[in-house]
PAGU-426127 format. One line per 4 residues: their letters; for each residue x, y, z of C-alpha. Coordinates in steps of 0.5 Angstrom, whole numbers. Example, Ala and Ser with C-alpha at 12.3 -4.5 7.8 and 13.67 -1.06 7.14 Angstrom:
<atoms>
AS	25:-9:16 | 27:-2:14 $
</atoms>
This chain:
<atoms>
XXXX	260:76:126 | 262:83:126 | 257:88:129 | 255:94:125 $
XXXX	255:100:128 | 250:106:126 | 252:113:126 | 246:119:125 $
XXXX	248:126:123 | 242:131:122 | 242:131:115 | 242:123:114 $
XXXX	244:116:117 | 250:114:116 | 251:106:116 | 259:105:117 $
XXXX	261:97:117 | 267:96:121 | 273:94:118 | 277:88:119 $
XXXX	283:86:114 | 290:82:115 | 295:85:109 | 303:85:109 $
XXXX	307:88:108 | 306:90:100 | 299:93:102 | 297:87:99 $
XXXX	289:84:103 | 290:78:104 | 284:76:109 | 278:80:110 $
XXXX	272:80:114 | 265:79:109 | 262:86:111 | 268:89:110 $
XXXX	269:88:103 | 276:91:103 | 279:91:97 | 287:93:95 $
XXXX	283:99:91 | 279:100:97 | 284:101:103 | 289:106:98 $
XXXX	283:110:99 | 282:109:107 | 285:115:109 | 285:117:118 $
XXXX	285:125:122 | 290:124:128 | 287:128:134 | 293:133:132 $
XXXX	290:135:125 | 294:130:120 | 291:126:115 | 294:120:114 $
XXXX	292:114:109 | 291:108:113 | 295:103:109 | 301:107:110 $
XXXX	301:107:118 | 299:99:118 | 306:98:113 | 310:102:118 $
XXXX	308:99:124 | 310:93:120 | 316:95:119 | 318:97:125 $
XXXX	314:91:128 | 310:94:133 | 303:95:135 | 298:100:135 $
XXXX	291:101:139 | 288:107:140 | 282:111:140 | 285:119:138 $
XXXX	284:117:130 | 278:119:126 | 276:115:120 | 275:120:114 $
XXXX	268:118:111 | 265:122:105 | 265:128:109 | 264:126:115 $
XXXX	270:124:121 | 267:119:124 | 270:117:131 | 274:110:131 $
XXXX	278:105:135 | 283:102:131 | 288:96:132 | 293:95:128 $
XXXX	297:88:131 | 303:86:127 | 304:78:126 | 309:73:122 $
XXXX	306:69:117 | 311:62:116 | 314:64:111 | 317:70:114 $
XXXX	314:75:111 | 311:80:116 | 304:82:117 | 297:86:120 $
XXXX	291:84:123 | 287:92:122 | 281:93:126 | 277:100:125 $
XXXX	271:100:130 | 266:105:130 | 266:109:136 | 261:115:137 $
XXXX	256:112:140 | 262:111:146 | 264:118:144 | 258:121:146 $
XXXX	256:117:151 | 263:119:154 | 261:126:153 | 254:126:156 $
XXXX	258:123:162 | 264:129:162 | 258:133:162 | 255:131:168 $
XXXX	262:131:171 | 261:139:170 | 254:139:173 | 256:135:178 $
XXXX	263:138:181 | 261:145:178 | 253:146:181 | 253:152:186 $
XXXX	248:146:190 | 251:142:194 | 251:134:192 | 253:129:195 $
XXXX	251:121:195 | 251:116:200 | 250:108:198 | 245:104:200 $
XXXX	248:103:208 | 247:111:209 | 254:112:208 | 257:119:203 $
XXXX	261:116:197 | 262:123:194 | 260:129:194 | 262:136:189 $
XXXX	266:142:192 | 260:146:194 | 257:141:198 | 264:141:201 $
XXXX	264:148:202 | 257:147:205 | 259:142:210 | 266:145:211 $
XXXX	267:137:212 | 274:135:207 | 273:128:202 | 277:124:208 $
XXXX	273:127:213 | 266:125:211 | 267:119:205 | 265:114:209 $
XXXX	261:117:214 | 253:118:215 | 249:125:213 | 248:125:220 $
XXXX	254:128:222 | 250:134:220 | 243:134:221 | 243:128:226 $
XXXX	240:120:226 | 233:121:227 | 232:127:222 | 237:123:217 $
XXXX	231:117:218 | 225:120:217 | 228:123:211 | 230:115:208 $
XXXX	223:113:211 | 220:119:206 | 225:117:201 | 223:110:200 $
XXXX	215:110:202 | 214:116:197 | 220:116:192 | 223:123:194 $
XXXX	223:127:200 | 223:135:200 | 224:140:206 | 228:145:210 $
XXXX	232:142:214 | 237:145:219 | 245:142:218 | 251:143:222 $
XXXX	257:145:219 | 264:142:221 | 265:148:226 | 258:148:229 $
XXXX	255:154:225 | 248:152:223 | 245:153:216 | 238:153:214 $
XXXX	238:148:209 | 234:147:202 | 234:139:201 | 232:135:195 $
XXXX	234:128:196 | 232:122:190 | 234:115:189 | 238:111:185 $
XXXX	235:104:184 | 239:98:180 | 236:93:174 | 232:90:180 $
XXXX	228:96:182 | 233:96:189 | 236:103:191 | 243:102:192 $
XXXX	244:110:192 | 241:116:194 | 243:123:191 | 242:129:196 $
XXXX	242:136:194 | 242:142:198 | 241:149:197 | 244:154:204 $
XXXX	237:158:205 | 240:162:211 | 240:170:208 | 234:167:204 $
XXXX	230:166:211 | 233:170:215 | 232:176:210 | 224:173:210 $
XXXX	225:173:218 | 226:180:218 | 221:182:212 | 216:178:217 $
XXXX	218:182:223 | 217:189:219 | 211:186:216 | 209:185:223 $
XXXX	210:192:225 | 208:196:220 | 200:192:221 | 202:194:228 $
XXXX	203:201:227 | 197:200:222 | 192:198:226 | 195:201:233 $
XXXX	194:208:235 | 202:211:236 | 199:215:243 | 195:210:247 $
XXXX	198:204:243 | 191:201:243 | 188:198:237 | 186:204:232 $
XXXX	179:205:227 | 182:200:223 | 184:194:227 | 175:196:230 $
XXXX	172:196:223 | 178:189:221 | 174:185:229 | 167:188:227 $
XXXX	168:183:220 | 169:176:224 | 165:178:231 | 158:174:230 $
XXXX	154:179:234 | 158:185:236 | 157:190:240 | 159:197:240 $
XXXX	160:203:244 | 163:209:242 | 166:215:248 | 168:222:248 $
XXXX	170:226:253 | 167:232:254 | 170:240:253 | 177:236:250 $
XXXX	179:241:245 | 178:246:251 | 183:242:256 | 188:241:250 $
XXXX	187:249:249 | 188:250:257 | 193:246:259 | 197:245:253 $
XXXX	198:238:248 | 203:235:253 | 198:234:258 | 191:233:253 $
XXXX	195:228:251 | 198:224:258 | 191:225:260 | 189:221:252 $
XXXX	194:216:255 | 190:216:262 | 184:215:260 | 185:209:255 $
XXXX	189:206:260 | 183:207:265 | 178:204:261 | 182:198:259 $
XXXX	184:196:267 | 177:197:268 | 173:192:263 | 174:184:263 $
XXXX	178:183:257 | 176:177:256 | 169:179:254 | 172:186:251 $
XXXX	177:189:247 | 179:198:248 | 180:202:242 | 183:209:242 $
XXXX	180:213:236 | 180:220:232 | 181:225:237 | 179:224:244 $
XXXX	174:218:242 | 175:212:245 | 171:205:244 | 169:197:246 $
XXXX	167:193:242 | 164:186:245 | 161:180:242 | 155:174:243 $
XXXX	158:172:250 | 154:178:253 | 147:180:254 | 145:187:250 $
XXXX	143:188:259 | 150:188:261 | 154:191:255 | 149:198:257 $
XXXX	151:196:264 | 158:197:263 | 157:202:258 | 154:207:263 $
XXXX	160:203:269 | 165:206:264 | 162:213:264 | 160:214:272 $
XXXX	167:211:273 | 171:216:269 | 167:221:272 | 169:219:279 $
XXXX	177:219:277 | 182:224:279 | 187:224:274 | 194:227:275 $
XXXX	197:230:269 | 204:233:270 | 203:235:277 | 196:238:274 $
XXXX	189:235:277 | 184:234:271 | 177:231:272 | 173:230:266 $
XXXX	165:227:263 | 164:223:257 | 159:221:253 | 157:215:250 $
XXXX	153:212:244 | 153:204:243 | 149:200:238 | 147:193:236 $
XXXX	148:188:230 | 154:187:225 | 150:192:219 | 153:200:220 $
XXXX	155:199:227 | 161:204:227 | 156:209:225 | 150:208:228 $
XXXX	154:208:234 | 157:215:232 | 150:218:230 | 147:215:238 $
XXXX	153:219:240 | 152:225:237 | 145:225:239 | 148:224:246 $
XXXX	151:230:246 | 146:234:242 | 141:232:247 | 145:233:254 $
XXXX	146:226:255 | 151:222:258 | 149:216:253 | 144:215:248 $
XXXX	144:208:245 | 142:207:238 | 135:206:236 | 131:207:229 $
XXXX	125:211:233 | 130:217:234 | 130:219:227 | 137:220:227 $
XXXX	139:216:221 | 134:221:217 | 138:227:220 | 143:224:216 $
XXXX	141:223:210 | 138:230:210 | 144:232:212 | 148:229:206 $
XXXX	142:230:201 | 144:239:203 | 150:238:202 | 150:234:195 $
XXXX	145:240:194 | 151:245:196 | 156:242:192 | 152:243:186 $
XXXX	149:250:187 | 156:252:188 | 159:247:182 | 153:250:177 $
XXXX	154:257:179 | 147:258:182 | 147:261:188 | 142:268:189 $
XXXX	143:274:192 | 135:277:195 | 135:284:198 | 131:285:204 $
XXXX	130:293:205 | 132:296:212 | 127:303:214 | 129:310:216 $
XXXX	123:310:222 | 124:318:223 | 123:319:215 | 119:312:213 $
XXXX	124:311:208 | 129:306:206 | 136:307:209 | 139:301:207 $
XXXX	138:294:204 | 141:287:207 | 143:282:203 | 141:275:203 $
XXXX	143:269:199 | 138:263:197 | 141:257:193 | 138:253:187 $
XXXX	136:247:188 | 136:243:181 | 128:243:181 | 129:251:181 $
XXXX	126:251:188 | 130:257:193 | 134:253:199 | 133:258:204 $
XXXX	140:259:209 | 137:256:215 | 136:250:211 | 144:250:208 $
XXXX	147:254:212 | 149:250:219 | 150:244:215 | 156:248:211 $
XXXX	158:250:217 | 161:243:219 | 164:241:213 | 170:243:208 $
XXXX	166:245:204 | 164:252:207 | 170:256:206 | 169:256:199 $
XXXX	162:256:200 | 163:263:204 | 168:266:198 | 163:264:193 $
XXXX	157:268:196 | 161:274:197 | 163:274:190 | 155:273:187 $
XXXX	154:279:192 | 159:284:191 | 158:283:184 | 150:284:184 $
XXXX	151:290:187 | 157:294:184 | 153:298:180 | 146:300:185 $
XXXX	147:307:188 | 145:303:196 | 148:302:202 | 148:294:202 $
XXXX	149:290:209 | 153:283:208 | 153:277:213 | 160:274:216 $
XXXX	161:270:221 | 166:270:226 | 169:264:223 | 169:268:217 $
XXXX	173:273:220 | 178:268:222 | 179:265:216 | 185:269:213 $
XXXX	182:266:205 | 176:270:206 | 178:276:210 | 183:278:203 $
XXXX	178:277:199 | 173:281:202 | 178:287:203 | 179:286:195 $
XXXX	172:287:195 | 171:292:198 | 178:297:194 | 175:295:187 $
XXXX	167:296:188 | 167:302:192 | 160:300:195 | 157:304:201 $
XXXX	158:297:205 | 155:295:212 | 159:288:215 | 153:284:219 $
XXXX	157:280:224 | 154:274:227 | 155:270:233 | 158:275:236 $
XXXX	158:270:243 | 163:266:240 | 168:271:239 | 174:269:243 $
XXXX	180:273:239 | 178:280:240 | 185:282:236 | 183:279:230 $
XXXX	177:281:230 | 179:289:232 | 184:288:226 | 179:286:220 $
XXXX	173:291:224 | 180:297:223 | 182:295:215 | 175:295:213 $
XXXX	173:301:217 | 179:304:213 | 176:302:207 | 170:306:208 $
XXXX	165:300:211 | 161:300:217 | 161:295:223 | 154:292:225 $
XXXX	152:287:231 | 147:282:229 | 142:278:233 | 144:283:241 $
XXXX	140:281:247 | 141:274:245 | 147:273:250 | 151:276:255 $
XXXX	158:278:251 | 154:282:245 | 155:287:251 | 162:286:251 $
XXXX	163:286:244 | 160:292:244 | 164:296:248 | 171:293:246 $
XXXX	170:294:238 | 168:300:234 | 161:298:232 | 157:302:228 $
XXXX	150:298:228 | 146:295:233 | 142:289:231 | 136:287:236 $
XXXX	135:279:236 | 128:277:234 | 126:274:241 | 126:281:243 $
XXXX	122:284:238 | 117:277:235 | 111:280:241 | 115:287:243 $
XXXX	106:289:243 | 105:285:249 | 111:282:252 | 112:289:257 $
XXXX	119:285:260 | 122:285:252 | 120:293:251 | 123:294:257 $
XXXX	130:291:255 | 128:294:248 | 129:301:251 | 135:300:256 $
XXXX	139:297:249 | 137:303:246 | 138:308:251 | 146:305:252 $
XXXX	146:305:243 | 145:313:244 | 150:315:249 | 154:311:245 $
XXXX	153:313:239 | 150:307:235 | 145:306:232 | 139:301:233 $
XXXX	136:296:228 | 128:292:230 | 129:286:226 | 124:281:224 $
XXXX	118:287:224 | 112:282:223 | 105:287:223 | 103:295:224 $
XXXX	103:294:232 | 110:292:233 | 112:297:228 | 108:303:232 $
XXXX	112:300:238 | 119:300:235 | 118:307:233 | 116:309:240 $
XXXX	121:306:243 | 126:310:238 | 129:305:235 | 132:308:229 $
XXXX	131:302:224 | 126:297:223 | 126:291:217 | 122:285:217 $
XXXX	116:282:213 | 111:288:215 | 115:292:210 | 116:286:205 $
XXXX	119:279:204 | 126:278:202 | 127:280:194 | 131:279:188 $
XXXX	129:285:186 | 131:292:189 | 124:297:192 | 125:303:190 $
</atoms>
């Protein structure tokens, strides 16, 4: 039986019948198969397509051959088909019937399904030689029977090099075995795997090896694929180092290198019970200042160094914070007795060191503050830090009992406050009147500035006032009360007496703003400089004293006799005013040791040609004291608290 073959287009299925017909050599069909059903109306209308293009009637090429009594095999035909070509073998045999005619036995078989087997194969051919990938196969002994050209390329091995072999040239026997052992336990193996090439350089390579198994389920091959991930790892390498080092630089502080804030906060999570001690060195900022940041830095260095050889680094580990702080943190393996031990150990041992910083001999103190327990360690350790240092002590651990953290919370509930009062534009400005004690009239009037809390409740300076001092926010702060003032005075025909400080002075911001001031209203306008003690840059306050003065205001000296530089102070600069500090004046009717200062200051102001000014007058008996005493001017609750309104 002649088989029939099925040929499936995307449009529909073609059933073609094999053909199987003898003729002679008059194109007459002399025998033919069942299914074929040749007929000699039906072969003059079988037509071929050469592989050349030509179309070409089938009965016409079988009588040639005839003719020429030859034979013909071969697959480079297609069979024309309704509209379709379909791939065939065709054998044409000639034979010699016994009456010598001549004749051809005519096969056509359909052969699509072999073309494209045949084409699935030479695809995979590609695939195989052309893959960037390195393939290669090795039988069911271990030995390589082909490989492509990348793996080639991969190996530096050539096919008469290598076929025949086992991998192990290349990634050794006992690495070849385990991966076998993988392959045939699980099916396939997956790895890197390091592969040395024929000139001994060595490769990281990215092998994926399967099995070929027969009809029986036995392997009889193994493919191997291997990818070079050498840059690639390499590349990754180098991304870890740099990972590595940026962690480093990002948890390490650059100057001391020891572990930073970052990397605390970071051990701080995975210690069960951490301990926690925070160290300052005292008057740092004066050191840096005096002997200069290359010696306040070697001696930053010194300092880390000392407190890391002197702790057992098992049980501790040294961090360098901002500035001049450093800190130890400790875990559960110490009692809560020998961490305050060492503690004070550290403190009493920095004490007793000399450090030689460039050839210069430096001797500091510290203070500490430690606390206990996971929760806001890194703060209430701060906070009994800061209490140390407020309260002159070398170290101070945290406790509840201290209050420190209410301190805080007021602290940041002002400061919210401040921030609002300034955002809302609610900042006042009250007047307290300044008496003339020869006329008993009022010679002048200070300006005072009070904030509005949200409940329309006045916050007085001594509420806001220090609090501001110590954040960001002051400058702005500064420039804002000086705006609310000058601009609630342009108008009043009265000399006014406006609040600086010292650290106002020094900033340039609020000066420039303040000599604007001073050139667009044209107000008769004392400048009250307070914290005189702290001046330490005469020239930038004689300066800012010349300009104002230039511009026609006057110079007052507020809160004198509270420390020994006013008398200083008043030498040095050209100052209008003399300010008493209130502890001279708050019991100047009993206390004899005040009048006597009190009258020593007045009669120094006379022959210098200030002026003197009584604060803080409280009752008719200072009063009468003041005037006897011939100080020139008096203010204070005796004439009349602070008001947003002038008294005229």
């Amino acid at each position: 039986m002649i088989e029939k073959t099925i040929v499936v287009s995307p449009q529909r299925v073609i059933e073609l019948k094999d053909l199987l017909f003898v003729c002679d050599r008059n194109e007459n069909c002399i025998l033919y198969s069942d299914e074929s059903e040749i007929t000699d109306k039906k072969l003059e209308e079988i037509y071929l397509l050469s592989n050349t293009g030509e179309k070409i009637k089938l009965i016409d090429l079988v009588k040639d051959l005839i003719e020429k009594g030859e034979t013909l095999y071969s697959y480079d035909y297609s069979l024309i088909y309704g509209s379709k070509n379909i791939p065939v073998y065709l054998s044409i045999s000639t034979i010699e019937f016994k009456d010598g005619y001549n004749g051809a036995v005519v096969s056509v078989r359909d052969i699509t399904s072999i073309r494209k087997t045949e084409e699935k194969l030479n695809l995979y051919e590609k695939i195989f030689h052309e893959a960037q990938d390195g393939i290669a196969v090795i039988n069911s002994e271990g030995k390589y029977v082909i490989q492509n050209q990348s793996h080639r390329i991969l190996t530096g091995y050539s096919d008469e090099e290598i076929l025949g072999k086992t991998p192990s040239i290349s990634i050794g026997e006992e690495r070849l075995s385990q991966i076998i052992e993988m392959v045939n336990r699980y099916g396939k193996f997956r790895g890197i795997v390091d592969l040395k090439r024929k000139d001994g350089t060595v490769l990281n390579i990215d092998l994926s090896v399967f099995p070929v198994k027969n009809k029986e389920g036995n392997i009889i091959y193994y493919v191997g694929i291997k990818r070079d991930l050498t840059d690639i790892i390499k590349r990754e390498k180098k991304l870890e180092e740099l990972n590595k080092k940026l962690e480093k630089q990002l948890f390490t502080d650059s100057l001391t290198s020891l572990p930073n804030r970052l990397k605390l906060i970071e051990d701080i999570k995975i210690t069960e019970e951490p301990k926690l001690a925070i160290f300052n060195i005292n008057s740092f900022k004066e050191i840096n200042d005096f002997y200069g940041q290359e010696i306040g830095d070697e001696l930053l260095k010194q300092v880390g160094k000392k407190i890391e050889s002197f702790v057992n680094k098992d049980f501790f580990t040294v961090y360098k914070l901002s500035g001049d702080e450093f800190a130890i943190l400790s875990d559960n393996n110490l009692s809560d007795s020998q961490f305050a031990d060492t503690v004070k150990d550290i403190v009493d041992h920095i004490h007793e060191q000399n450090f030689i910083c460039c050839e210069t001999e430096i001797h500091i103190y510290m203070t500490a503050g430690y606390a206990f327990g996971r929760n806001r360690l890194i703060s209430k350790a701060d906070m009994a830090l800061k209490y140390a240092k407020q309260h002159k002590k070398s170290i101070q651990q945290y406790s509840e009992s201290l209050n420190i953290e209410k301190q805080y919370i007021h602290n940041i509930t002002v400061m919210k406050k401040i921030k609002e009062a300034l955002k809302n534009n609610t900042v006042s400005v009250y007047f307290q009147p300044v008496y003339n004690n020869k006329t008993g009239l009022i010679e002048s009037y200070e300006t005072l500035v009070r904030l509005k809390d949200t409940d329309g409740t006045d916050i007085l300076p001594e509420t806001f006032f220090e609090i501001a001092k110590k954040s960001p926010v002051y400058p702005e702060m500064t420039v804002k009360i000086i705006e609310t003032i000058f601009e609630k005075i342009k108008d009043l025909p009265f000399r006014f007496s406006i609040n600086l400080s010292v650290r106002d002075i020094e900033n340039k911001d609020v000066t420039d703003r303040i000599l604007t001031f001073l050139k667009e209203y044209k107000n008769d306008i004392i400048i009250e400089i307070l914290e005189s003690e702290s001046i330490k840059n005469y020239r930038t306050l004689s300066y800012f004293i010349k300009d104002v003065k230039s511009l026609g205001a006057q110079i007052a000296i507020d809160d004198f006799g509270s420390g020994y530089s006013n008398f200083e102070f008043i030498l040095k600069l050209d100052v209008d005013y003399i300010k008493l500090d209130s502890s001279l004046i708050k019991d100047i009717d009993k206390n004899i040791n005040s009048q006597i200062i009190v009258e020593t200051i007045v009669g120094f102001a006379k022959k210098l040609g200030k002026k003197t000014v009584a604060e803080h007058v409280h009752s008719e008996d200072i009063y009468q004291v003041i005037k006897e005493l011939e100080v020139d001017f008096s203010q204070g609750f005796y004439f009349g608290k602070p008001s947003p309104n002038i008294l005229k």
